[in-house]
C-alpha positions in Angstrom: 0.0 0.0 0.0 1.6 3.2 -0.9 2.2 5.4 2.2 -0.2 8.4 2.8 1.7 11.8 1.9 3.3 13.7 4.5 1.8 16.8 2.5 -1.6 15.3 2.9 -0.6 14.6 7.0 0.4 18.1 7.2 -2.6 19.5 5.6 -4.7 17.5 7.8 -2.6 18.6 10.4 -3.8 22.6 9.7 -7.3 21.3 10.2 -6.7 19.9 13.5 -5.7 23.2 15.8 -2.6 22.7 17.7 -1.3 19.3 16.3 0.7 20.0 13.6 0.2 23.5 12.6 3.4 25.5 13.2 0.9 28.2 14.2 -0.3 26.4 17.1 2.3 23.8 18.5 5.6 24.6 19.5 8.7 23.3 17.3 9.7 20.3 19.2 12.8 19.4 20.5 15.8 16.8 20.1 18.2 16.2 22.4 22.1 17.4 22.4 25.1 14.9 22.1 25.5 12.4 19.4 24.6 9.3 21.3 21.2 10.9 22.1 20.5 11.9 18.7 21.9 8.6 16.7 18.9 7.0 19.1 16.4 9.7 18.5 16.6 9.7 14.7 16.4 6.3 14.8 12.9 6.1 16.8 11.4 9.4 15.2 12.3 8.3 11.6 8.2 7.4 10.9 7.1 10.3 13.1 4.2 12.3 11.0 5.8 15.8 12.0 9.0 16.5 10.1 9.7 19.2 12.4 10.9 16.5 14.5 13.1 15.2 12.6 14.1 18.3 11.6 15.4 19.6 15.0 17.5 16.5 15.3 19.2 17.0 12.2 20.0 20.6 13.3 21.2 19.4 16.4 23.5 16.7 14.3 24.7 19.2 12.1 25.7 21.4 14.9 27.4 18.5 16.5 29.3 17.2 13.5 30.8 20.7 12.9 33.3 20.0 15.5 34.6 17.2 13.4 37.3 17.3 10.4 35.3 15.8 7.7 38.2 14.9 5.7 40.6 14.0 8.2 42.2 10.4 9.6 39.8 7.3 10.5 40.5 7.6 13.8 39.6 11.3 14.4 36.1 10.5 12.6 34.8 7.9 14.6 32.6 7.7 17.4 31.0 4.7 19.5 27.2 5.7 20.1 25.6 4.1 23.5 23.9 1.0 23.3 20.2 1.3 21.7 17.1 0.2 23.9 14.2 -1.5 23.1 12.0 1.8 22.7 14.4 2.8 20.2 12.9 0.1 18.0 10.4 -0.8 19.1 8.4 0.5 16.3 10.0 -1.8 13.6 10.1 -6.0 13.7 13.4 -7.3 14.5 14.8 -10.5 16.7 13.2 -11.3 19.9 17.0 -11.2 21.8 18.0 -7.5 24.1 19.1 -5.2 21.4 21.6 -3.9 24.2 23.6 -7.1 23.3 24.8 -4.9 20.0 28.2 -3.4 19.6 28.0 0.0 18.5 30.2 1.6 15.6 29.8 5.2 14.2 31.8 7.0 11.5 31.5 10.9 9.9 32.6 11.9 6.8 32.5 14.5 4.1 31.3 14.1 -0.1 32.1 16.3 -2.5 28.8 15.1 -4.2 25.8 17.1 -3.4 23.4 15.3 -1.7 20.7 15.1 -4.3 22.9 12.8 -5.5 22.7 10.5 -3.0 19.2 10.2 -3.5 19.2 9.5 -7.1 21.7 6.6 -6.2 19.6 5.0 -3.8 17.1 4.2 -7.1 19.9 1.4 -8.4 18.7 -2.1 -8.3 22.5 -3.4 -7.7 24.2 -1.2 -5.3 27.5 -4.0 -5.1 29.9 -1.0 -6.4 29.0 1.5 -3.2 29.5 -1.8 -0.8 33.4 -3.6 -1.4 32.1 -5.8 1.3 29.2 -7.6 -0.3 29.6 -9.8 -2.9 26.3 -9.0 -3.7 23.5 -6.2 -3.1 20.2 -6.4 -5.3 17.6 -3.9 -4.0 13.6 -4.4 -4.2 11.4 -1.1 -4.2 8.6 -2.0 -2.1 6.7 1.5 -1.9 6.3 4.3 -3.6 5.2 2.2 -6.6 7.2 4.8 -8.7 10.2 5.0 -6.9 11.2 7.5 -9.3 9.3 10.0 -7.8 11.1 9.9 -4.3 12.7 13.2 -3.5 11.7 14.9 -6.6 7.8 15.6 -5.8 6.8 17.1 -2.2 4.4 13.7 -1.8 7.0 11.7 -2.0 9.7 11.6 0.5 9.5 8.4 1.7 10.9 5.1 0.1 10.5 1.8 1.3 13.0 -1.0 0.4 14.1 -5.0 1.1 17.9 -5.5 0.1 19.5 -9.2 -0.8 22.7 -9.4 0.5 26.2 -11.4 0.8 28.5 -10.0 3.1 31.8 -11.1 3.2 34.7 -9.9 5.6 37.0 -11.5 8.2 34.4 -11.8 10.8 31.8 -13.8 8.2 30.2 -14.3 5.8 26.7 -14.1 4.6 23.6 -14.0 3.2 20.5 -11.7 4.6 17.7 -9.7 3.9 18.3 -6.1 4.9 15.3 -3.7 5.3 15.7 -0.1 4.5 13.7 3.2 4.7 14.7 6.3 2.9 13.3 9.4 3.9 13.8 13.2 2.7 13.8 16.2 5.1 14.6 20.3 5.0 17.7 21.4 6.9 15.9 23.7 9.3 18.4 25.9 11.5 16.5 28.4 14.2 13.1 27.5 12.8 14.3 28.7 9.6 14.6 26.6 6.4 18.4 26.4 5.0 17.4 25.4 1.2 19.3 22.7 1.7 17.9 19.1 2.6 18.7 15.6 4.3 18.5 12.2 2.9 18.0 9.3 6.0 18.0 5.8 6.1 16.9 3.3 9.2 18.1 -0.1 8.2 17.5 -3.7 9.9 17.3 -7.1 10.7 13.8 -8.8 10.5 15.4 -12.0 11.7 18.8 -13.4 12.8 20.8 -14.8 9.7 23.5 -18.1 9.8 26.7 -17.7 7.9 27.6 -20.0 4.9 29.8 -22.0 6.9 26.8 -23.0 9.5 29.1 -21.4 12.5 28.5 -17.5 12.5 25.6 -16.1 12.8 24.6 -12.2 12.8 21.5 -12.1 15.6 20.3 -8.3 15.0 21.8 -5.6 13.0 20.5 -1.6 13.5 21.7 1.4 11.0 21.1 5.0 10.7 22.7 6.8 7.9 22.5 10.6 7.5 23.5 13.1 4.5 23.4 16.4 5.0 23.8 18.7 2.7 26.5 21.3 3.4 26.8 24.8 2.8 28.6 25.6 -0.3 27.5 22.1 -1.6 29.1 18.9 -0.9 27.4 16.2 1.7 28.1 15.5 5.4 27.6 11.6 6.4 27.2 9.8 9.3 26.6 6.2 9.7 26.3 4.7 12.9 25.9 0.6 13.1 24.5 -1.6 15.9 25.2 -5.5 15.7 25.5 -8.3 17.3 27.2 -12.1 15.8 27.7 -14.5 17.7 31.2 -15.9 16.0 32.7 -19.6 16.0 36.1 -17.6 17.1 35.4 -14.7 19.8 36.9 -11.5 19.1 37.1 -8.7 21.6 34.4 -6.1 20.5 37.2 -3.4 19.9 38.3 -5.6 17.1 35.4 -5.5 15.9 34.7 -2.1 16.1 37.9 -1.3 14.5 37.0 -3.6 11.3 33.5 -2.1 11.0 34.7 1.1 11.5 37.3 0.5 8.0 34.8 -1.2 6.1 32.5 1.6 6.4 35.3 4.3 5.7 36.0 1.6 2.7 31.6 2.2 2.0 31.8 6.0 2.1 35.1 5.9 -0.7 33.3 3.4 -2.9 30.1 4.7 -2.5 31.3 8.6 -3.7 33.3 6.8 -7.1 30.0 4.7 -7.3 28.1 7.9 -7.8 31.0 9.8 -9.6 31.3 6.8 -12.3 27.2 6.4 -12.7 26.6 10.0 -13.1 30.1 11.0 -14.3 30.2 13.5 -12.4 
């Protein structure tokens, strides 16, 4: 069923005093501190008021400022707190405590604007923005025109199921990922920017056995986030949550530090992805 517009919500919304007319209800508010936000866009992602969504991103952009965009792994990445059950509880994912996840975060900077971000999230194989999957074929499950999705204002919301093989040193593979995009304003001081935000919430519907019938990934949680900058270009954050339960333990700062290189390795592929599609 194709989701009901968020211009139709906020029309509604005028006819019903003080829910989401900006006239009548105060601009709501997100918290400060990374770990805070990375949870709250998480749980807000479906809430019907963008403004919500809206003051997080402005708080995330504030907070990412402090970063250097461009500079070393290590000065990029950040470990969010653990997730809790309210966080998503909204969305089906394995019955296990989703504070059993290790947590991995990584910012970085594009010199692609972010519109183009969102026309690359319309490929069916997305294998050459992800060195770590042997395989990535993406299903559009709603809008039924996926076309339209961030190019008409009733349309910024895109829902997707993703085929996967992912290999690395920890495991390999094969799951179904489920991912929502979603398109908001940059909103600064209760003032639009011009400029706009692409999101995605990803998970785990179920826990998924490796090849080898020894590793298993139990639960898997992403938020990624592109902003786009002033003067052009794209901020990105991507924060992980997972848990695998591996033949071989390895101590979770191991496997923060390989998480934390394949996606530096994601954000690289993923801008000469875009740069060779669009040749740009």
């Amino acid at each position: 069923m194709r989701p009901t517009p968020l211009s139709l919500v906020l029309a509604l919304g005028l006819l019903a005093p003080g829910l989401l007319a900006p006239g009548c209800a105060a601009a709501p508010e997100a918290p400060d501190g990374m770990s805070d936000l990375s949870r709250f866009l998480i749980r807000e992602f479906d809430n019907e008021d963008p403004r919500v969504m809206e003051a997080g991103i402005a708080n995330l952009e504030a907070s990412l400022s402090v970063f250097d965009l461009e500079g070393p792994r290590g000065d990029r990445g950040f470990d969010p707190d653990d997730l809790t059950e309210d966080d998503v509880s909204a969305i089906e994912h394995p019955d296990v405590p989703v504070d059993g996840c290790v947590p991995v975060g990584l910012v970085g900077g594009s010199p692609h604007d972010v519109e183009w971000f969102g026309r690359y999230t319309l490929v069916t194989d997305q294998s050459p923005a992800e060195p770590s999957a042997a395989s990535y074929a993406r299903t559009f499950l709603a809008p039924e025109d996926p076309d339209c999705f961030g190019e008409d204002d009733d349309c910024p919301l895109m829902n997707t199921s993703n085929q996967i093989r992912r290999a690395n040193i920890l495991y390999t593979v094969d799951f179904e990922l489920w991912k929502d995009f979603r398109w908001f304003d940059v909103v600064v001081d209760d003032e639009p920017t011009g400029r706009r935000t692409l999101i995605s919430r990803s998970w785990f519907k179920e826990s998924f056995e490796g090849v080898n019938g020894q590793n298993t990934i139990v639960q898997s949680f992403t938020l990624d986030v592109f902003i786009g900058a002033e003067g052009g270009g794209t901020w990105r954050y991507h924060v992980l949550w997972s848990e695998a339960d591996l033949a071989t333990p390895v101590e979770e700062s191991v496997t923060q530090g390989t998480v934390r290189l394949s996606i530096d390795q994601h954000f690289t592929a993923h801008d000469e992805a875009i740069a060779e599609l669009f040749a740009l």
